[in-house]
C-alpha positions in Angstrom: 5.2 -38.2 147.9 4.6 -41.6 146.4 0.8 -39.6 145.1 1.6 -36.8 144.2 4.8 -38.1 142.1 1.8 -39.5 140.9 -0.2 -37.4 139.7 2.5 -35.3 138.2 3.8 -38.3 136.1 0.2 -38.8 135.0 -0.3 -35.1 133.8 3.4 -35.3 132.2 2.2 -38.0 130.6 -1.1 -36.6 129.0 0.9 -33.9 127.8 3.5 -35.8 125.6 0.3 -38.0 124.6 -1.5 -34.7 123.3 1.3 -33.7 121.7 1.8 -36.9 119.1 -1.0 -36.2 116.2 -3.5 -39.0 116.1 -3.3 -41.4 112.7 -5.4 -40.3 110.1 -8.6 -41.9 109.4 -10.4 -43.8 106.8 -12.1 -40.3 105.7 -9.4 -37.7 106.7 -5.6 -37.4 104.7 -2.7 -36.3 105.8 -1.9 -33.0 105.2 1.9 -34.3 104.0 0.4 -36.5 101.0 -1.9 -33.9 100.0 1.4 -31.8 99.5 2.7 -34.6 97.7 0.5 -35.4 95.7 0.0 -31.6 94.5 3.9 -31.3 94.0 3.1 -34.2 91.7 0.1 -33.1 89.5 2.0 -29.3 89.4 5.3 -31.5 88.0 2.5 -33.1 85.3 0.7 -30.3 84.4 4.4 -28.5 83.7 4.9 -30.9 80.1 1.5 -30.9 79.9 1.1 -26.8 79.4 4.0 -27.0 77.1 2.7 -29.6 75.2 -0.2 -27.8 74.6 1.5 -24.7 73.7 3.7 -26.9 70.9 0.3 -28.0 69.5 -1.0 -24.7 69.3 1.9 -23.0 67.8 2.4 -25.5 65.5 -1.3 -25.4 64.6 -1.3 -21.4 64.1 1.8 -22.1 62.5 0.2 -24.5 59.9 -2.4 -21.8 59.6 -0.4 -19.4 58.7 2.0 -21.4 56.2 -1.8 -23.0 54.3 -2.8 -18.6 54.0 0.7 -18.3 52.5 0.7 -20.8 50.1 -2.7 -20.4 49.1 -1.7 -16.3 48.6 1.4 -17.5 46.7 -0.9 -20.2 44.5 -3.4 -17.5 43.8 -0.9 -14.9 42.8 0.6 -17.5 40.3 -2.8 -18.4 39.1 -3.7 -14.8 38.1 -0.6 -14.8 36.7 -0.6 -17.9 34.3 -4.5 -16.6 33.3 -3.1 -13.1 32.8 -0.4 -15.4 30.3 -3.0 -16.9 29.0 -5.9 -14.1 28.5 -9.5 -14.3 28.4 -11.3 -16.8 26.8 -13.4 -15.6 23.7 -16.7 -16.4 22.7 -17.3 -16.4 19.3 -20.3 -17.2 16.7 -20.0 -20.4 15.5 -19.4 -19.8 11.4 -22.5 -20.7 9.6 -22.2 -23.8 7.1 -22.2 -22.1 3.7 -22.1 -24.5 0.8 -20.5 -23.1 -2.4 -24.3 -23.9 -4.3 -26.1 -20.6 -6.1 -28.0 -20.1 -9.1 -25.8 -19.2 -12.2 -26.7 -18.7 -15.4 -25.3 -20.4 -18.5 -22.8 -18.6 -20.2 -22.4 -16.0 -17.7 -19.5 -15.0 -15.4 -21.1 -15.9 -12.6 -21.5 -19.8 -14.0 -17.9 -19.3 -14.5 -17.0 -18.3 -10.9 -19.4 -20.8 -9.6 -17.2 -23.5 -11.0 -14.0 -21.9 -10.3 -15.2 -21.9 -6.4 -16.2 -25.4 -6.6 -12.6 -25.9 -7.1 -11.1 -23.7 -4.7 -13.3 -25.5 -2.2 -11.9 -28.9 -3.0 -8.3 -27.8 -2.8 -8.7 -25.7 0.2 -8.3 -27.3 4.2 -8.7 -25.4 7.2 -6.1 -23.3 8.8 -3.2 -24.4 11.1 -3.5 -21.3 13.9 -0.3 -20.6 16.1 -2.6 -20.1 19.6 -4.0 -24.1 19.7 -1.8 -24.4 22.9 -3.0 -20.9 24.2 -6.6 -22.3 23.5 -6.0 -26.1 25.1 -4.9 -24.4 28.4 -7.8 -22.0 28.5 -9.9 -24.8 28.9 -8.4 -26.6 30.9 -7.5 -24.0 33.4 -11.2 -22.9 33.2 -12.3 -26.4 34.0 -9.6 -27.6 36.7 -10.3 -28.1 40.2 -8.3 -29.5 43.3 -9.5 -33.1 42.7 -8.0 -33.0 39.1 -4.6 -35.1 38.7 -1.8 -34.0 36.9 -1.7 -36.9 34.6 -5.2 -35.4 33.7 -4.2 -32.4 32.3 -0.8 -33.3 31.0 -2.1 -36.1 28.8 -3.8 -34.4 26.5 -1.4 -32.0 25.7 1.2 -34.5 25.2 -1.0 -36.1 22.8 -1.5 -33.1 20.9 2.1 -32.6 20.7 2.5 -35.9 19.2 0.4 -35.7 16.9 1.4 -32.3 15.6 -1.1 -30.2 16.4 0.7 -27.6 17.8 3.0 -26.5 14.7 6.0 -24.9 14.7 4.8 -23.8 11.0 1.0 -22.2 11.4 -0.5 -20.9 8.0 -2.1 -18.0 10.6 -1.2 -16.2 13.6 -3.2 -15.2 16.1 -2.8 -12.1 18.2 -5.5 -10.8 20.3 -3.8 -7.2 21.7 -1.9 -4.7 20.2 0.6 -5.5 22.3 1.0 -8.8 20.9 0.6 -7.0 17.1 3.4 -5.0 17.5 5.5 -7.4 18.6 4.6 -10.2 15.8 5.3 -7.3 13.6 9.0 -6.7 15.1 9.4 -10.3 13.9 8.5 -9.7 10.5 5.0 -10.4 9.1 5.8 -13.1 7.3 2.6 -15.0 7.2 -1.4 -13.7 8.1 -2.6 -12.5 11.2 -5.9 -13.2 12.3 -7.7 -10.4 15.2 -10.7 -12.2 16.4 -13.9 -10.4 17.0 -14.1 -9.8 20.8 -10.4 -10.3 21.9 -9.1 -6.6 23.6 -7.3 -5.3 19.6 -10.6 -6.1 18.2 -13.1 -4.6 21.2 -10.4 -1.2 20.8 -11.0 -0.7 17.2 -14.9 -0.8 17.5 -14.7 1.9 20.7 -12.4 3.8 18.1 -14.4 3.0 15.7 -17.4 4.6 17.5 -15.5 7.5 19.2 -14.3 8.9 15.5 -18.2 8.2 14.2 -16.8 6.4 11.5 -18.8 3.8 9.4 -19.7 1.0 11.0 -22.5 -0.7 9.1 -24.7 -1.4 5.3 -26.7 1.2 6.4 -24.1 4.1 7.7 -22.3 3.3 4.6 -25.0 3.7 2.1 -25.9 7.0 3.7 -22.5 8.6 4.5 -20.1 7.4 1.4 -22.2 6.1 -1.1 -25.0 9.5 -0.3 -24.8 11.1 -3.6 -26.3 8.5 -6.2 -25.3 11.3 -9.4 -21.7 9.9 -9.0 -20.1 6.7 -10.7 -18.1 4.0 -9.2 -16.7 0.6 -10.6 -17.7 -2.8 -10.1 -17.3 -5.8 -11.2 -20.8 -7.1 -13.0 -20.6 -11.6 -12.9 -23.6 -11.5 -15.6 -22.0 -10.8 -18.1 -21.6 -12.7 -21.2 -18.5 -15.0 -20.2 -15.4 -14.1 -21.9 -16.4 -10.9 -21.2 -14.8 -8.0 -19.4 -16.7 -7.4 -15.8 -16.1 -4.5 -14.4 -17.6 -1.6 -15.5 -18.8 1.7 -15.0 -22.2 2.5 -13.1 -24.0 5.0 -11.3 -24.0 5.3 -7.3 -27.8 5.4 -7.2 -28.1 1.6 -9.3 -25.8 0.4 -6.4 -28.2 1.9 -3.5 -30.9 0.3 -5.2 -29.8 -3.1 -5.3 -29.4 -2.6 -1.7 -32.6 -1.6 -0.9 -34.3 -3.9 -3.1 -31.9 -7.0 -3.5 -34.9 -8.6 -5.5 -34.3 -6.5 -8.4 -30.8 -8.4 -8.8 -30.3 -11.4 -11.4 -26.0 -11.7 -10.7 -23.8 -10.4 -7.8 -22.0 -7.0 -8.1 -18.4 -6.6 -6.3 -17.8 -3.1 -5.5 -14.6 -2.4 -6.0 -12.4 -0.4 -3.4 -14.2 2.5 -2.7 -12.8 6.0 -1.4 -12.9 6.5 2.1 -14.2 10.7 2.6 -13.0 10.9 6.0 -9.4 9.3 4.4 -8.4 8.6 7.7 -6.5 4.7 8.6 -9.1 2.5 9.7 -6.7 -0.2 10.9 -4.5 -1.2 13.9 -2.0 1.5 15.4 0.5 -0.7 15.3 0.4 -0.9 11.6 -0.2 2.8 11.6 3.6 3.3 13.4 4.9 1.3 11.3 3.4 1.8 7.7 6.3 4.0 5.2 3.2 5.2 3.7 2.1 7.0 6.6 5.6 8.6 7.1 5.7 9.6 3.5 2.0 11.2 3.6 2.8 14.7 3.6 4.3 14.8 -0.2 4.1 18.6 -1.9 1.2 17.2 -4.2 -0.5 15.7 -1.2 -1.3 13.1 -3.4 0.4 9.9 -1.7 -1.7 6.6 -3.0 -4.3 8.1 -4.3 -5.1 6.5 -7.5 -8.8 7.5 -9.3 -11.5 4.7 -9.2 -14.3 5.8 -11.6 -15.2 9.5 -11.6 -15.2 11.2 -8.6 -15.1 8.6 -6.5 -11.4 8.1 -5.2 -9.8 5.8 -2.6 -6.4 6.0 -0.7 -3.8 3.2 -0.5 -4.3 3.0 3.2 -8.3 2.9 3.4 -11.3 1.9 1.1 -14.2 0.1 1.9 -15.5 -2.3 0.2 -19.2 -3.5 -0.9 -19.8 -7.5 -2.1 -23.3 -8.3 -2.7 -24.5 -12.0 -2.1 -22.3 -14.8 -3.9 -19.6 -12.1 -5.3 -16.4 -14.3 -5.6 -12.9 -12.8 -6.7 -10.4 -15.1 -8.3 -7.1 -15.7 -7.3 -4.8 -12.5 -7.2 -2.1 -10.5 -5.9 -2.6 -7.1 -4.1 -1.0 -4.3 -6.4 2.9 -4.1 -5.5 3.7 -6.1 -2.7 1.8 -4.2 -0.4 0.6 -5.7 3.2 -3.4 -5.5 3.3 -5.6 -5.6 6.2 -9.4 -6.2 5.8 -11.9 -5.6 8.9 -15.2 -7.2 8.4 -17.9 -4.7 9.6 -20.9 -6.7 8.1 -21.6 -10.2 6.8 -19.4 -13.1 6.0 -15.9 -13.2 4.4 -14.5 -16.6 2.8 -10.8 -15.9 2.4 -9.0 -18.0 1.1 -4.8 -18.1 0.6 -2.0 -19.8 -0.8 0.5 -20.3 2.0 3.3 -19.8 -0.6 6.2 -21.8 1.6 7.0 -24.1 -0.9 9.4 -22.9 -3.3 7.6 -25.1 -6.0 4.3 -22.9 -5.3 5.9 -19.2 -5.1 7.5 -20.4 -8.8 4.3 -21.7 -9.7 2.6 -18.2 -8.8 5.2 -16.1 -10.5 5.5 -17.8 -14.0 1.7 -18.8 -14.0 -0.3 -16.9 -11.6 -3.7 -17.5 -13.2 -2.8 -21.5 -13.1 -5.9 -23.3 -11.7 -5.8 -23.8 -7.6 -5.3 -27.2 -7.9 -1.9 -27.3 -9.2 -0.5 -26.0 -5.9 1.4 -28.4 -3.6 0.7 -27.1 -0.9 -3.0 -26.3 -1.5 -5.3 -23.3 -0.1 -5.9 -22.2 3.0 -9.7 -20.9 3.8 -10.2 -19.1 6.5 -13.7 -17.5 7.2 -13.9 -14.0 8.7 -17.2 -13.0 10.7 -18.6 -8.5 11.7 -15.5 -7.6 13.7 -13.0 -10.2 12.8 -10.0 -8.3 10.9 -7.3 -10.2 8.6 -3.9 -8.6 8.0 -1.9 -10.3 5.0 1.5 -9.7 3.8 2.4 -8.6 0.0 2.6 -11.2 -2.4 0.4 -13.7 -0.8 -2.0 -15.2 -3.5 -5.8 -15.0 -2.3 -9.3 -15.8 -3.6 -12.6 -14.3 -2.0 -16.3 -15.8 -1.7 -18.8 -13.0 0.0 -21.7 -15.9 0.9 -23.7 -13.0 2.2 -23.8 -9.3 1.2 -20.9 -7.9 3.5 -19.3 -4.6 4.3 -15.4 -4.3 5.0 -13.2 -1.2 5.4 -9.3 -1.8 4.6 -6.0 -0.5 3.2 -2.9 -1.3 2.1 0.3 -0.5 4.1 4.0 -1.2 3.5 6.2 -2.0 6.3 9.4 -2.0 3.8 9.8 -0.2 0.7 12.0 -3.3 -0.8 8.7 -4.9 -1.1 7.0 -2.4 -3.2 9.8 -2.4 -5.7 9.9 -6.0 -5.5 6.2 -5.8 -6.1 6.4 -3.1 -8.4 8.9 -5.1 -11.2 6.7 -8.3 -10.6 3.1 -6.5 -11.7 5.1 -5.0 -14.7 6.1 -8.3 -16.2 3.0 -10.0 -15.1 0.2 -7.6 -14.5 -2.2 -10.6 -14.8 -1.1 -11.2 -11.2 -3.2 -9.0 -9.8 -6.7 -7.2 -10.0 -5.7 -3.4 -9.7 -3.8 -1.2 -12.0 -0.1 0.7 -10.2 -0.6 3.3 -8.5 -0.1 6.4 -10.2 1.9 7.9 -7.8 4.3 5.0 -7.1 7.1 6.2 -8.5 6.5 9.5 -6.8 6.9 7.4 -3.4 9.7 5.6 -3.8 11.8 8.8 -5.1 10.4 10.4 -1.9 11.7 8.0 0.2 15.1 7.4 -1.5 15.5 11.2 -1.0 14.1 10.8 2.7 16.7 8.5 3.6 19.5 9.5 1.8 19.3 13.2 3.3 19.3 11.4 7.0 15.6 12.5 7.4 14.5 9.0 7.8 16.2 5.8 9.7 16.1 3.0 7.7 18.2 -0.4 9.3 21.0 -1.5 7.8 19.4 -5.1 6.1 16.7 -3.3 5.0 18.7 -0.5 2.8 20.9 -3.2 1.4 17.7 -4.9 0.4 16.5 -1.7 -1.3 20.0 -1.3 -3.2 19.9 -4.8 -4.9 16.0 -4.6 -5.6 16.7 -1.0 -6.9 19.5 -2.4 -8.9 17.6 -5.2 -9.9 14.6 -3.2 -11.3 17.2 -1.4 -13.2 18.9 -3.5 -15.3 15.6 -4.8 -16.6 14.1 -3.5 -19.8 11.5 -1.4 -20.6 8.4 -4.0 -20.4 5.7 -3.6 -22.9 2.0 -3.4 -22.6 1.3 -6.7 -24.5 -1.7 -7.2 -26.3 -3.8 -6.0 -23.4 -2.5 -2.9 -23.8 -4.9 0.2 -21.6 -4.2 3.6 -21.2 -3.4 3.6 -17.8 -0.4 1.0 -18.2 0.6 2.9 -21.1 0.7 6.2 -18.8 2.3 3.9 -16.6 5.5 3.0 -18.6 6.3 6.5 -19.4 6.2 7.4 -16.0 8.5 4.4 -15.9 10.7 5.8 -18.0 11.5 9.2 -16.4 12.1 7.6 -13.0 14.9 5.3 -14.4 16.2 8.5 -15.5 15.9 10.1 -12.7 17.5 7.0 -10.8 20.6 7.6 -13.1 20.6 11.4 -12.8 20.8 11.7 -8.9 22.9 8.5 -8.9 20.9 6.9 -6.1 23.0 3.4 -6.9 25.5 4.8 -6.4 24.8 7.3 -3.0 23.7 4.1 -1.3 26.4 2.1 -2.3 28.7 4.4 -0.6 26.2 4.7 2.7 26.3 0.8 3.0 30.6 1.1 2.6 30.5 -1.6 0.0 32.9 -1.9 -2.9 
């Protein structure tokens, strides 16, 4: 009993023993920390995934704000440059000193010291764009490593000093666009066009399109082809004192083309009749010119005063021809009208009195052939290079030097017809003033338009047609003005036609019909 209780307990007891798992060894862990410690890296790697997903979102994020801004930068860049435009590159003007051969006694020797004169009184032009200019640069040059302070600074300085006035002698406007609206404004003082800027490039592909003139040599063998015809110019060797222009075959002016070693003084061809008669400057000037709107006249004879025999010109487009060293004293274009000149060939020197002052614009009224110096506010020069064109208002005084032989097409245009009667009684009571006899046809364009308007056939704005009343009024009530001792035929013809439009004034009582459209008493 006692032995086999014995052996039982001894089996019973191996069993329980086999049943108790055996400690874990040096090299062997327990199946319970291997749990635990993989709850514990899963609990780690939980913050750690999200942390990870935080960096890379806000990293993509980053990405995509950096693509945004630099989108948004780049749109505002191409913006401010659009603002801003193109840079141009122009010629650099050449020096040109005002030193030429003249003889004694001759008009040339004359001129000569009359330039000399001009030069030392004239400064160079305060231009509206210096700002426009300063940025182009600037913007051009900037990068990312450039500070603020960097690009402000200058500009500030400028400012300080004055460079940027409120009061430019020229504006500058480089697309039609911007003409028009400078226009809009009134054109109260020049506009320059430089050569290559958009208004200038569109006139020279116009230009090209229409097969019009664009050269010496087109010129010479499209308008000036038939050499049996006669033109006027203005001859500077003659005997000082001396009337200039004169009368002279087209073939002696081809000649001195072809041959400019045959020439002992300068000839200045006077304006000279475009054939194709078509306007040669900006369309914005076009749309707005009162001659243009008044072209189709019964006579079809709108502004076309005779130069010479058979050679006639338009108001609104003439070339003209300056050989080498030709210089034109100070005048006035003939009644008030605008002018533009575009410079086809060679080298301009145009030079203007800013007339701001009061003490100036009286100066030039009472004595217009006064020296230049005597003007307080001086001369402006401006040089004008092939493809450069120069619009200036009526009334401005100007004086031109042609240092080399240059070709330039132009015309007159009138944006208001209060100018050309302002104009009009200013050449009659001092024809000295200008350089070019009225227009035979002027008064056959103003009673045009007074008829135009006052039959509702043309809009005219209110400030404008009480302008034209008082001017009208104005021209009125003065009396007949007499030739004086430089009495011509043409000024003679002139006054007569003078006196049938005042009667004609009285007879359709245009005072009196625009009096009652402007409801005054």
């Amino acid at each position: 009993m006692v032995h086999g209780s014995s052996e039982g307990s001894d089996h019973e007891s191996h069993r329980i023993t086999s049943s108790i798992p055996s400690p874990p060894t040096e090299t062997q862990t327990s199946p319970l920390i291997i749990s635990s410690q993989k709850r514990g890296r899963d609990h780690n790697k939980g913050p750690q995934k999200k942390a990870r997903q935080t960096e890379d979102q806000r990293r993509e994020r980053n990405k995509t704000m950096e693509a945004e801004r630099r989108k948004r930068h780049k749109s505002e860049n191409e913006a401010i440059k659009t603002l801003l435009g193109d840079p141009i590159e122009r010629p650099c003007t050449p020096v040109c000193n005002a030193e030429f051969t003249a003889s004694s006694g001759t008009e040339q020797a004359e001129l000569l010291e009359y330039l000399r004169m001009l030069e030392a009184c004239s400064r160079a032009p305060i231009y509206d764009d210096i700002l426009r200019l300063q940025l182009r640069k600037m913007w051009g040059s900037q990068t990312s490593q450039v500070s603020k302070f960097s690009i402000i600074e200058p500009l500030a300085k400028a400012i300080a000093n004055g460079v940027y006035s409120n009061d430019p002698d020229i504006r500058v406007v480089e697309t039609s666009e911007d003409l028009g609206k400078s226009l809009e404004r009134g054109l109260d003082r020049p506009i320059f066009v430089p050569a290559g800027s958009q208004l200038s490039n569109e006139m020279v592909e116009r230009c090209k399109l229409n097969r019009d003139v664009a050269s010496a040599q087109d010129f010479f063998s499209y308008i000036l082809h038939d050499g049996t015809q006669k033109m006027d110019v203005q001859d500077t060797g003659v005997k000082s004192g001396t009337s200039m222009t004169r009368e002279v075959f087209v073939e002696e002016v081809k000649n001195r083309y072809y041959f400019p070693e045959t020439r002992s003084a300068p000839w200045n061809g006077l304006e000279i009749g475009d054939r194709a008669g078509t306007f040669k400057g900006p369309i914005e000037i076009e749309k707005r010119n009162v001659l243009n709107q008044l072209r189709f006249m019964p006579s079809d004879s709108v502004g076309r005063p005779t130069i010479g025999k058979g050679m006639h010109k338009r108001l609104d487009s003439w070339y003209l021809w300056t050989e080498e060293d030709s210089v034109s004293r100070q005048h006035g274009d003939v009644v008030g009208l605008g002018t533009f000149i575009w410079v086809l060939e060679g080298l301009k020197i145009w030079y203007f009195q800013p007339q701001r002052k009061e003490s100036d614009r009286l100066l030039w009224r009472e004595q217009g052939e006064e020296g230049p110096k005597s003007y307080e506010d001086g001369w402006v020069k401006k040089p004008l290079q092939k493809n450069d064109i120069f619009i200036m208002p009526g009334g401005i005084p100007h004086a031109v030097w042609s240092p080399q032989d240059t070709l330039a097409v132009g015309g007159h245009f009138c944006l208001r017809m209060s100018e050309i009667i302002r104009g009009l009684l200013r050449d009659e009571e001092h024809p000295e003033l200008t350089n070019d006899e009225v227009p035979e046809d002027i008064f056959g364009i103003i009673s045009d338009y007074l008829n135009r308007v006052l039959n509702n056939q043309l809009a005219v704005d209110e400030a404008e047609l009480n302008i034209i009343w008082l001017e009208l009024q104005q021209y009125t009530k003065r009396k007949s003005v007499p030739a004086g001792p430089q009495r011509t035929e043409k000024r003679k013809a002139h006054l007569d036609r003078r006196k049938s439009f005042l009667a004609k004034v009285k007879s359709e009582n245009w005072l009196k019909l625009l009096q009652r459209r402007l409801c005054l008493d």
